[in-house]
Backbone as numpy.savetxt, mean C-alpha at the origin, in Angstrom:
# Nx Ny Nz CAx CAy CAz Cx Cy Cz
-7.52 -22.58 -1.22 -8.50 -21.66 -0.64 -9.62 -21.42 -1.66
-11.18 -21.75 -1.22 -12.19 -21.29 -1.51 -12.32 -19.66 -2.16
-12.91 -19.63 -3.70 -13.21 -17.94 -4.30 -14.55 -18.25 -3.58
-14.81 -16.56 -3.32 -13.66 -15.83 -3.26 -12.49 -15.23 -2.73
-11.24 -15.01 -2.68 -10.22 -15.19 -1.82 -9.09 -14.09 -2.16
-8.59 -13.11 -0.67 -8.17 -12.04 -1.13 -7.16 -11.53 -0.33
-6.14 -10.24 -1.36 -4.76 -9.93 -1.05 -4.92 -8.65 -0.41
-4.84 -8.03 0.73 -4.72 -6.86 1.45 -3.54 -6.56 1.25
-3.27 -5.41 0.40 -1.87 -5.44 -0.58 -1.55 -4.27 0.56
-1.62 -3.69 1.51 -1.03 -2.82 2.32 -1.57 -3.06 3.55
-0.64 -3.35 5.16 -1.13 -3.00 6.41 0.52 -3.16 7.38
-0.28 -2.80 8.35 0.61 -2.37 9.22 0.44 -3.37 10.75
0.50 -4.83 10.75 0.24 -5.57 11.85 1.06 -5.31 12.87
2.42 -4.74 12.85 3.57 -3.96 13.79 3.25 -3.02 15.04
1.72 -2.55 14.13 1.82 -1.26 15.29 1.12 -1.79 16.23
1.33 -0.68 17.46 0.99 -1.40 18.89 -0.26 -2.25 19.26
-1.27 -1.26 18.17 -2.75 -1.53 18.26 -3.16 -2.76 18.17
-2.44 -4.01 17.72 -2.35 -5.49 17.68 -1.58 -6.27 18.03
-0.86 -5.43 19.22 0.44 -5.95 20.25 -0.31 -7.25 21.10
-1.65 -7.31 21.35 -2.39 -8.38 22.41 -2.82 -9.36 21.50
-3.37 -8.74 20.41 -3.85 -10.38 20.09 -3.09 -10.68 18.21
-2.16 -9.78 17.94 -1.15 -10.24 16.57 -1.62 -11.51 15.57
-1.12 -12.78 17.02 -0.94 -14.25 16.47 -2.41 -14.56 16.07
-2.90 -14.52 17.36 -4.68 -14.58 16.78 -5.11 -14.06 16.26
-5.00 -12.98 15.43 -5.86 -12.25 14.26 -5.17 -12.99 13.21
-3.55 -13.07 13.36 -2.78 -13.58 11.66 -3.88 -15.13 11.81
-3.34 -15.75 12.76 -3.65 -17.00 12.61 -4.91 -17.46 11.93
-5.96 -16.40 11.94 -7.47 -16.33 11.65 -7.79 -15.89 10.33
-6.57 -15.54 9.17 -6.91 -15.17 8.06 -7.27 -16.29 7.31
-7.49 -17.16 7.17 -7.71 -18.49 6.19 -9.26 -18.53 6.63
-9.50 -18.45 7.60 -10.95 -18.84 7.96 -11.69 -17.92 7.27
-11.09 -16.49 6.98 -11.94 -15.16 6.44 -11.54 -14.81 5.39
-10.56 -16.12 4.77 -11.11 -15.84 2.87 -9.31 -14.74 2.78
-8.56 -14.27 3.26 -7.48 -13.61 3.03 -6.31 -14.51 3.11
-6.35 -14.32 1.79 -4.97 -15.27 1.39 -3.62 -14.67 1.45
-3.38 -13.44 1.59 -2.02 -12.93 1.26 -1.89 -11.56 1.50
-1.17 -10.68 2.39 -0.92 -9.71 3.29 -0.01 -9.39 2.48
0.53 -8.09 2.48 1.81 -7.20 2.47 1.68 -6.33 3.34
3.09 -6.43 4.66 2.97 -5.80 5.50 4.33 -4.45 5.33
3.80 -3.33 5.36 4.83 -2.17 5.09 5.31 -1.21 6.57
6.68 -1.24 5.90 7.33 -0.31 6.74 7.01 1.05 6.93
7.61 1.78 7.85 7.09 3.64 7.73 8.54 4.29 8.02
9.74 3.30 8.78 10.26 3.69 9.26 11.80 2.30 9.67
12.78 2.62 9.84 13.49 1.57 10.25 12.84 0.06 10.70
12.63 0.50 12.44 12.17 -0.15 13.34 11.14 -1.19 12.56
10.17 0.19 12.00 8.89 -1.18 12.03 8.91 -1.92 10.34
9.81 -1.28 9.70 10.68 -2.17 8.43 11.46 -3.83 8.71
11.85 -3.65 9.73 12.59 -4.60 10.68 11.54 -5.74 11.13
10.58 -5.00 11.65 9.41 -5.60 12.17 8.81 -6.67 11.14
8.12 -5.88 10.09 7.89 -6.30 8.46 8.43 -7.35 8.67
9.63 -7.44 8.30 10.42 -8.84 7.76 10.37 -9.98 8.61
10.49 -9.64 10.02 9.95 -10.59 11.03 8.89 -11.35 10.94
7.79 -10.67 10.60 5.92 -11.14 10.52 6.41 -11.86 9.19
7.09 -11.23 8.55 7.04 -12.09 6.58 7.50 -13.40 7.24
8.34 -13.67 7.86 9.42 -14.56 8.19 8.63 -15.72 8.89
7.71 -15.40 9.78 6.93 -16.11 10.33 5.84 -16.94 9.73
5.22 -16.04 8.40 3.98 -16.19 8.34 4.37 -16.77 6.53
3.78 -17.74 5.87 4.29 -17.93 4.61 3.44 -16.99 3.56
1.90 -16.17 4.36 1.38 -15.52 3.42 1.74 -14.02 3.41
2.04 -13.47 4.65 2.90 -12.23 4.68 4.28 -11.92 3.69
4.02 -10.65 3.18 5.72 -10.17 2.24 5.75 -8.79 3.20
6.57 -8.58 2.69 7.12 -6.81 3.36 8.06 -5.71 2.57
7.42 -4.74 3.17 8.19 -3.78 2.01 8.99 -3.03 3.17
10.08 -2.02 2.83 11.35 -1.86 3.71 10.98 -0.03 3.25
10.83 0.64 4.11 11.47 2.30 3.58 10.30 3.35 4.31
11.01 4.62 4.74 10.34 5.82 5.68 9.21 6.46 4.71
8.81 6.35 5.67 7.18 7.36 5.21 7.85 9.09 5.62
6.74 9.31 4.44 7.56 10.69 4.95 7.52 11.62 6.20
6.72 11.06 7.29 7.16 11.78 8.35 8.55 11.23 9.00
9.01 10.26 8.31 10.26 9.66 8.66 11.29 10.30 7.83
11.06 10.91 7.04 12.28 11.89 6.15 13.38 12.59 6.55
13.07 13.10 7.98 14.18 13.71 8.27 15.49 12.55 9.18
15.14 11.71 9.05 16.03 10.48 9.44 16.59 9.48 7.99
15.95 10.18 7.09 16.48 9.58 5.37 18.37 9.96 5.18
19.12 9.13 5.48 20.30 9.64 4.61 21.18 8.35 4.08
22.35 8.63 3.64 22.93 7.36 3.16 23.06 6.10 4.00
23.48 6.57 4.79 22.94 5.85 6.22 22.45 4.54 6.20
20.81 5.60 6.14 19.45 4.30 6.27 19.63 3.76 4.73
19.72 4.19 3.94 19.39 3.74 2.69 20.49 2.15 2.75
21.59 2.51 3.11 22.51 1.36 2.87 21.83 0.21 3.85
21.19 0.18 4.66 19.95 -0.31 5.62 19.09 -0.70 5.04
18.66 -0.50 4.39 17.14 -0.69 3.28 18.13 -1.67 2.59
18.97 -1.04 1.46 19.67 -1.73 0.35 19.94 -3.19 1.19
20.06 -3.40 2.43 20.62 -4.76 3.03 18.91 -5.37 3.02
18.44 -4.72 3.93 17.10 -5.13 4.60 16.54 -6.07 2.94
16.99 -5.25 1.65 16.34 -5.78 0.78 16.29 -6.85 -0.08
17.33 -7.94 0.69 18.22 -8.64 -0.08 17.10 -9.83 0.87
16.37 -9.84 1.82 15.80 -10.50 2.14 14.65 -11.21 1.35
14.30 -12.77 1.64 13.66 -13.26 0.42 12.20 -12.72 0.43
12.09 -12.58 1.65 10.15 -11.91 1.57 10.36 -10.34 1.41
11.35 -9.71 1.27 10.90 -8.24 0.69 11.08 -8.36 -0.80
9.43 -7.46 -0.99 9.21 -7.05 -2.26 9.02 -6.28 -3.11
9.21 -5.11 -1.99 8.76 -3.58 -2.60 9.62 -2.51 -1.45
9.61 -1.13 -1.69 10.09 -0.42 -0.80 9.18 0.52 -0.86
8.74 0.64 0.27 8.04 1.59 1.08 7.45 1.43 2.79
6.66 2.29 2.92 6.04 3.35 2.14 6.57 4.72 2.04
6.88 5.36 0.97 7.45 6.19 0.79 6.87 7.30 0.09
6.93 8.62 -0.13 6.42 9.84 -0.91 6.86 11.20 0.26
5.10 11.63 -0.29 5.24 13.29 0.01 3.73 13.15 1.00
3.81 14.22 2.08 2.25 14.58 2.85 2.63 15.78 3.03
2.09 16.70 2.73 2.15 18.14 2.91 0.85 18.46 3.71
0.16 17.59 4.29 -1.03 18.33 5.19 -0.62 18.78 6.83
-0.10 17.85 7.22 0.69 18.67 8.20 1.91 19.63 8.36
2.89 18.98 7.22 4.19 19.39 6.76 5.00 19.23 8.44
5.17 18.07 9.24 5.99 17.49 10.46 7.62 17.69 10.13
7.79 17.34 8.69 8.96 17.37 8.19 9.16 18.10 7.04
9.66 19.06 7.00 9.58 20.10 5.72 9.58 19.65 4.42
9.43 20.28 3.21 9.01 19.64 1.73 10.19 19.41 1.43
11.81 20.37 1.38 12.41 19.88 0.92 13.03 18.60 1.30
12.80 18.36 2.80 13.38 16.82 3.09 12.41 15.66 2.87
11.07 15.84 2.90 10.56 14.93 2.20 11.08 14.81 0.67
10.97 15.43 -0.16 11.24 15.68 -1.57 12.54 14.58 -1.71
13.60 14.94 -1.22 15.09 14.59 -0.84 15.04 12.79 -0.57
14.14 12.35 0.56 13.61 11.00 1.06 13.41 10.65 0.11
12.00 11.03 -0.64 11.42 10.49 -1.62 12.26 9.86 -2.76
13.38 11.06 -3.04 14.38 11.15 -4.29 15.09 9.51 -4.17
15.32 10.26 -3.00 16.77 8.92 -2.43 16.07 7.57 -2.34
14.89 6.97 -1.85 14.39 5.97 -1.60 13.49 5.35 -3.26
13.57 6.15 -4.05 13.01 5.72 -5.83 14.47 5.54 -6.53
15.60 6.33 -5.70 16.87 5.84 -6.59 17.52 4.49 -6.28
17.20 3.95 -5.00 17.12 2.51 -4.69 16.41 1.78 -5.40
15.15 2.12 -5.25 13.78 1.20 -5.80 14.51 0.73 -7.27
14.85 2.08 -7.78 15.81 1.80 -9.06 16.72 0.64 -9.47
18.25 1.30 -8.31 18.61 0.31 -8.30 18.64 -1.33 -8.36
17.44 -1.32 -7.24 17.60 -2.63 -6.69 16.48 -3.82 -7.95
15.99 -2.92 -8.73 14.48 -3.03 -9.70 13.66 -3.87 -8.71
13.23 -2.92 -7.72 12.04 -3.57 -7.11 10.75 -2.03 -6.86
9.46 -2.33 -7.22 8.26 -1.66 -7.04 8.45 -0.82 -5.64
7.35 0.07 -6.09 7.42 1.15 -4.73 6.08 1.36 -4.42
6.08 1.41 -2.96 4.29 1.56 -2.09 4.73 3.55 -1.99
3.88 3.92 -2.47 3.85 5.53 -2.04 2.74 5.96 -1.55
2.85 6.64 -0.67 1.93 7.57 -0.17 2.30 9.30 -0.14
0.77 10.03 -0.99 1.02 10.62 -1.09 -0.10 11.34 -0.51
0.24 12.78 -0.21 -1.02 13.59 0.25 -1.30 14.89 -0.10
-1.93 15.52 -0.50 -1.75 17.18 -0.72 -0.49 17.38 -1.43
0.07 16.48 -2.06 1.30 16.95 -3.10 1.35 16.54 -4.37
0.14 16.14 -4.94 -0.04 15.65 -6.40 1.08 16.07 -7.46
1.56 17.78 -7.40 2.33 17.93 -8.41 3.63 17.57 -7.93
4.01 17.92 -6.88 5.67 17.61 -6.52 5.72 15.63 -6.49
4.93 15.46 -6.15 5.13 13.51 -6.76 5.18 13.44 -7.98
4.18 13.73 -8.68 4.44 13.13 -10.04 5.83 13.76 -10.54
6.54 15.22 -10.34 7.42 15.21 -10.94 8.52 14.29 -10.27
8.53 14.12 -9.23 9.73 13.04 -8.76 9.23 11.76 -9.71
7.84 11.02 -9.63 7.90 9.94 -10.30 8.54 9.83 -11.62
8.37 11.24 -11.98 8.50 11.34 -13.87 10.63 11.17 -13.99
10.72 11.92 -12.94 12.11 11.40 -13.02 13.08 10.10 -12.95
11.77 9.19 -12.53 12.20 7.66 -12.71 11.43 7.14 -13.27
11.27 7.06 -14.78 10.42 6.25 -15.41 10.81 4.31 -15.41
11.47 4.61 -14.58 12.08 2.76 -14.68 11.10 2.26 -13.61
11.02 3.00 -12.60 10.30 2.65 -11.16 8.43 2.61 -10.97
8.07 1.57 -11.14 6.65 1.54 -10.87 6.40 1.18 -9.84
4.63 0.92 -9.59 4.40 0.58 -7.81 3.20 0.67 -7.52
2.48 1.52 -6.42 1.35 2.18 -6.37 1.03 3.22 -5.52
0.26 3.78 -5.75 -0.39 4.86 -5.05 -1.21 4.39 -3.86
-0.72 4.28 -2.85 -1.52 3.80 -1.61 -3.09 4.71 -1.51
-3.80 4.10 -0.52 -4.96 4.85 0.00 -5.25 5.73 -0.89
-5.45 5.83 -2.36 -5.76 6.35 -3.25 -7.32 7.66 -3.46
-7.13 9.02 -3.01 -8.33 9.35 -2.69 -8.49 10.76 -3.80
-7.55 11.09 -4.83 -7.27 11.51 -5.64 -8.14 11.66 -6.46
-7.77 12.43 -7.47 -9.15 13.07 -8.44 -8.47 11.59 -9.50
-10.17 11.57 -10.81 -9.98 10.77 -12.02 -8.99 11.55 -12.85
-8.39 12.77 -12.77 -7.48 12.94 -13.80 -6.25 12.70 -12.99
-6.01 12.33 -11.54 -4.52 12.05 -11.46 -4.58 10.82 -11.59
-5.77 10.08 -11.16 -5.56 8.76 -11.65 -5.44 7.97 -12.74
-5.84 9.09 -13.93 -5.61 8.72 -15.42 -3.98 9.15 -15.80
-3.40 10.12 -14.96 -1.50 10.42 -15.19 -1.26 9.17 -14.51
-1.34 8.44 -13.37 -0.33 7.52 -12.97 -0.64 6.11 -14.28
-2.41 5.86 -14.01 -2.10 4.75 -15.30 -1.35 4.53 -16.51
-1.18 5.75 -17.11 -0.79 6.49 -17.61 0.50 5.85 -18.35
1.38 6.37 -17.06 2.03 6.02 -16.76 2.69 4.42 -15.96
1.91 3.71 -16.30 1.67 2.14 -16.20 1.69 2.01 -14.18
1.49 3.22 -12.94 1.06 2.89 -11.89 -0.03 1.94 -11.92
-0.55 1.71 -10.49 -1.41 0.89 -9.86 -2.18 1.99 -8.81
-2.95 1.77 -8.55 -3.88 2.97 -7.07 -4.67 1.35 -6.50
-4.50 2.12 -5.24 -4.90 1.09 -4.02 -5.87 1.85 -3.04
-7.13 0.95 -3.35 -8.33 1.69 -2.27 -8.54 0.81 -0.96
-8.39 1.88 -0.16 -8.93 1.43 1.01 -10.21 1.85 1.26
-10.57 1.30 2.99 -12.16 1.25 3.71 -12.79 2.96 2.66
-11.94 4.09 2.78 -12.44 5.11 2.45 -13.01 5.37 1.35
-12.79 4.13 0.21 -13.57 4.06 -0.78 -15.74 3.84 -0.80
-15.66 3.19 1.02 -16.70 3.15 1.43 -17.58 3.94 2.18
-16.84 5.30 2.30 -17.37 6.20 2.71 -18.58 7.23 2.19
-19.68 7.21 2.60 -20.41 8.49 1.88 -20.40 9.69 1.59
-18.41 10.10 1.98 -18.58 11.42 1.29 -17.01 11.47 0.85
-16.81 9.99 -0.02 -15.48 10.01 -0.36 -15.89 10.26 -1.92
-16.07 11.73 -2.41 -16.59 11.46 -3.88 -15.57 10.86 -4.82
-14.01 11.81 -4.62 -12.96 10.99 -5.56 -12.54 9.78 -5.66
-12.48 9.48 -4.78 -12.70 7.90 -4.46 -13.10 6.81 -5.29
-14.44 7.64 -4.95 -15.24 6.73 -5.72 -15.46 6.73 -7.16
-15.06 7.87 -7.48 -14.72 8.48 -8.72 -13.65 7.47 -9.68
-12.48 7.91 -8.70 -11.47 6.86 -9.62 -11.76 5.46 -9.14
-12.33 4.93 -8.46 -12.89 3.61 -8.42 -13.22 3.23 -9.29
-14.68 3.74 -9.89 -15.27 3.39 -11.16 -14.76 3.66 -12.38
-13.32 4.84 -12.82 -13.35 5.04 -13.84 -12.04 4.02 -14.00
-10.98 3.79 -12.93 -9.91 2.91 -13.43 -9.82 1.30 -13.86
-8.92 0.98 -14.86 -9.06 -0.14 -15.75 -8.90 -1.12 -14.67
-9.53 -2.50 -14.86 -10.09 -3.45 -13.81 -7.86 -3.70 -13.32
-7.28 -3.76 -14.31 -5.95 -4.35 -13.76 -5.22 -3.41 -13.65
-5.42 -2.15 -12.98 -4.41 -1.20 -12.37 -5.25 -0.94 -10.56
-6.49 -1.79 -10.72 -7.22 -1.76 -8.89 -6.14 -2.75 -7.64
-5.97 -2.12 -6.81 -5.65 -2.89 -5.52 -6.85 -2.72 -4.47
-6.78 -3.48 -3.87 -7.44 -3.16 -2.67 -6.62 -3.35 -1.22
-7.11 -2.59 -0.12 -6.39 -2.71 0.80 -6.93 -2.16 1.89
-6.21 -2.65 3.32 -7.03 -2.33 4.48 -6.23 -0.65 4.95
-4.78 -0.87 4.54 -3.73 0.18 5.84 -3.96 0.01 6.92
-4.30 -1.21 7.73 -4.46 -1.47 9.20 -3.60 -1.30 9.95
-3.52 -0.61 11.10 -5.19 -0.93 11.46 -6.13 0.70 11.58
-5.56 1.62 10.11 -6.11 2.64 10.00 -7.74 2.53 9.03
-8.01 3.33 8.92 -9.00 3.00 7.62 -10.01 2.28 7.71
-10.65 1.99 8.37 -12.26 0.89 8.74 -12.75 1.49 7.59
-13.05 -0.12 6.97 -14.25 0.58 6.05 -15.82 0.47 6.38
-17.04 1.26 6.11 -18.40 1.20 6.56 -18.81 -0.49 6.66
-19.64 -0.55 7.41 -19.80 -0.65 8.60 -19.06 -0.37 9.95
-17.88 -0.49 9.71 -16.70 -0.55 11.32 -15.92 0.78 11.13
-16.36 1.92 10.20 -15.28 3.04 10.49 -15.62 3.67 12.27
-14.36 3.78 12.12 -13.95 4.61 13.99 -13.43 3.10 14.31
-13.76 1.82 14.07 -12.89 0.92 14.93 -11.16 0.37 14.57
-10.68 -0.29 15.01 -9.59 -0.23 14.13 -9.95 -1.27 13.36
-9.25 -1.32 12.14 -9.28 -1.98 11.20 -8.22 -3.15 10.85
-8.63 -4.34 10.02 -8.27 -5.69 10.32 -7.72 -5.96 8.67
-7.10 -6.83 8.11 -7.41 -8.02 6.85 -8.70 -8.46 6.71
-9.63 -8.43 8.01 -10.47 -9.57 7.68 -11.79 -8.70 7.11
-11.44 -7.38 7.30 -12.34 -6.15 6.64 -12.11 -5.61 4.88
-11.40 -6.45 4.41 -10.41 -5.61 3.28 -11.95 -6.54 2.13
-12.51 -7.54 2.28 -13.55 -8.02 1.14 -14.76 -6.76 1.21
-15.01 -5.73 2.11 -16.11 -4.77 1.85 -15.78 -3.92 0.85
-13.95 -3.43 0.84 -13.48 -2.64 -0.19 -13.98 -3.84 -2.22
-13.92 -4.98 -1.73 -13.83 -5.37 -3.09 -15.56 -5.40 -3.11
-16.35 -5.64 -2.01 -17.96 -5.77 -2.58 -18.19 -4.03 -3.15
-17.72 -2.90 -2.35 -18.09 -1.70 -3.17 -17.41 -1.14 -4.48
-16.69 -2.10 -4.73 -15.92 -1.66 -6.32 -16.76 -2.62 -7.08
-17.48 -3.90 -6.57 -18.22 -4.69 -7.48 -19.33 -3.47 -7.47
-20.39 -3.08 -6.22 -21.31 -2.66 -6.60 -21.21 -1.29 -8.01
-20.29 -0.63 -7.43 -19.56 0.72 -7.82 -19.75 0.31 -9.86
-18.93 -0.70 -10.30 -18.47 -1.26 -11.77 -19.81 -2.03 -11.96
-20.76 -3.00 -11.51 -21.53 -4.10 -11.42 -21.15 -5.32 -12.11
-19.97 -5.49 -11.00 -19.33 -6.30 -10.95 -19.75 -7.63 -10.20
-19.27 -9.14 -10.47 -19.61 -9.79 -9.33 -18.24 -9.53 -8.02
-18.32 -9.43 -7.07 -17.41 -9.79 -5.57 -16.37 -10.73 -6.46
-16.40 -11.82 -7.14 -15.29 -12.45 -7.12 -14.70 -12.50 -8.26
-14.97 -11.12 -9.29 -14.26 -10.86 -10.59 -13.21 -9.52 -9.49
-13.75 -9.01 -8.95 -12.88 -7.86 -8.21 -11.79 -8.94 -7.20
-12.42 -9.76 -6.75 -11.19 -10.47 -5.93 -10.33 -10.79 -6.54
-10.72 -11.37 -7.82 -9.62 -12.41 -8.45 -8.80 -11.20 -9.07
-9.28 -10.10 -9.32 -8.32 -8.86 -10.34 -7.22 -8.27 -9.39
-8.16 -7.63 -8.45 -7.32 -6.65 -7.14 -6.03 -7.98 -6.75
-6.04 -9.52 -6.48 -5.42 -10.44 -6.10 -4.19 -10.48 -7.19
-4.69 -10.68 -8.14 -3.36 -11.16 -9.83 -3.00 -9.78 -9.74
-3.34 -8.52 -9.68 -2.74 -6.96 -9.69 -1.39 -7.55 -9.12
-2.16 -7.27 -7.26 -0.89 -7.01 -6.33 0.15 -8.42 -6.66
-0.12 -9.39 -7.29 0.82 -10.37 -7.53 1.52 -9.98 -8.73
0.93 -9.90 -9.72 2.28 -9.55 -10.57 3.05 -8.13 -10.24
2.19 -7.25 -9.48 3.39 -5.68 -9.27 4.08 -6.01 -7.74
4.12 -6.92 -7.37 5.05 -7.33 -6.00 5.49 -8.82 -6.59
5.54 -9.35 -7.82 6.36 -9.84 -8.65 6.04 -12.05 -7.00
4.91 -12.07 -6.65 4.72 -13.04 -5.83 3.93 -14.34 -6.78
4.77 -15.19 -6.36 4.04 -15.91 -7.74 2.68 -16.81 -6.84
């Protein structure tokens, strides 16, 4: 594949919103320069799903584990579920997993509890973790701090430059999506420009997240190169020093050779 050429290190091709045309959008990533997908779970079902699309597709991987509105369905249970799901050759990470306290659907202490239980796997199994986090900056980092073995990244990363200087920090990764292209994403853009070129991901979360030009539509892989042209403009960078970085990132922290 022609540079420049790029890894949408987080999406969601499972959900319904690409139930009609799936095959024809996957089938169409080579033509638009996207070499390599990681498709994440939120929940059992569409964990299951994940591994299916990996299975199919040789550029798709998948990560296995509940988002936290899925927390209150977290118990030994699922985990021994995951621990199987993970033995599969295209899973490479577990998630997406953390804390969202903006709605609070599922109370803090059972998110907290999820979170616990699904980083003591990650542990176990020594494989990276996709987190998402929201309105809970301090109750994550202290769960993270309790597993210093377990690295990963910070999904959809919209966080201030000083949490993004604790996870580097702490040898994390942060992953920007479309919202990095927004005109009134200041943190964003903030830790865009201030983080070191090899702790950047880029990513779509499709089919959430359009980045400018296409926000309000749903969002694709084949949208995820606008996130790397506004981290070039953002650094003054060229487009294909950000491809080739955000690309070798998500490959060596999802361990894909």
């Amino acid at each position: 594949m022609c540079e420049p050429w790029f890894f949408d290190s987080h999406a969601h091709y499972n959900d319904r919103r690409f139930q009609e045309d799936q095959k024809a959008l996957l089938d169409s990533m080579e033509d638009h320069s996207i070499g390599l997908i990681m498709n994440v779970g939120c929940d059992l079902t569409s964990s299951l799903q994940s591994i299916q699309l990996a299975e199919r597709y040789d550029f798709i991987y998948a990560a296995v584990g509940s988002h936290p509105d899925d927390a209150d369905h977290v118990d030994q249970g699922l985990i021994a579920m995951y621990r199987n799901l993970a033995q599969k050759p295209k899973v490479m990470a577990i998630g997406e997993i953390g804390l969202d306290y903006h709605y609070e659907d599922v109370p803090r202490a059972q998110q907290q509890r999820a979170f616990e239980m699904q980083m003591e796997l990650a542990r176990e199994l020594d494989l990276p973790v996709i987190v998402h986090e929201r309105e809970a900056h301090g109750d994550a980092l202290d769960i993270v701090d309790r597993y210093p073995e377990v690295h990963g990244v910070f999904h959809c990363f919209s966080g201030s430059v000083e949490l993004a200087k604790e996870l580097v920090k702490r040898g994390w990764y942060l992953g920007f999506t479309g919202v990095v292209t927004f005109k009134n994403a200041r943190k964003a853009v903030e830790a865009a420009q201030w983080a070191p070129l090899d702790r950047l991901l880029i990513e779509t979360d499709c089919p959430y997240m359009a980045p400018e030009p296409f926000r309000g539509r749903r969002c694709d892989s084949t949208m995820v190169p606008k996130m790397a042209e506004k981290i070039a403009e953002l650094r003054g960078l060229p487009v294909e020093a950000v491809a080739k970085a955000t690309r070798e990132n998500a490959m060596r922290l999802f361990r894909i050779q």
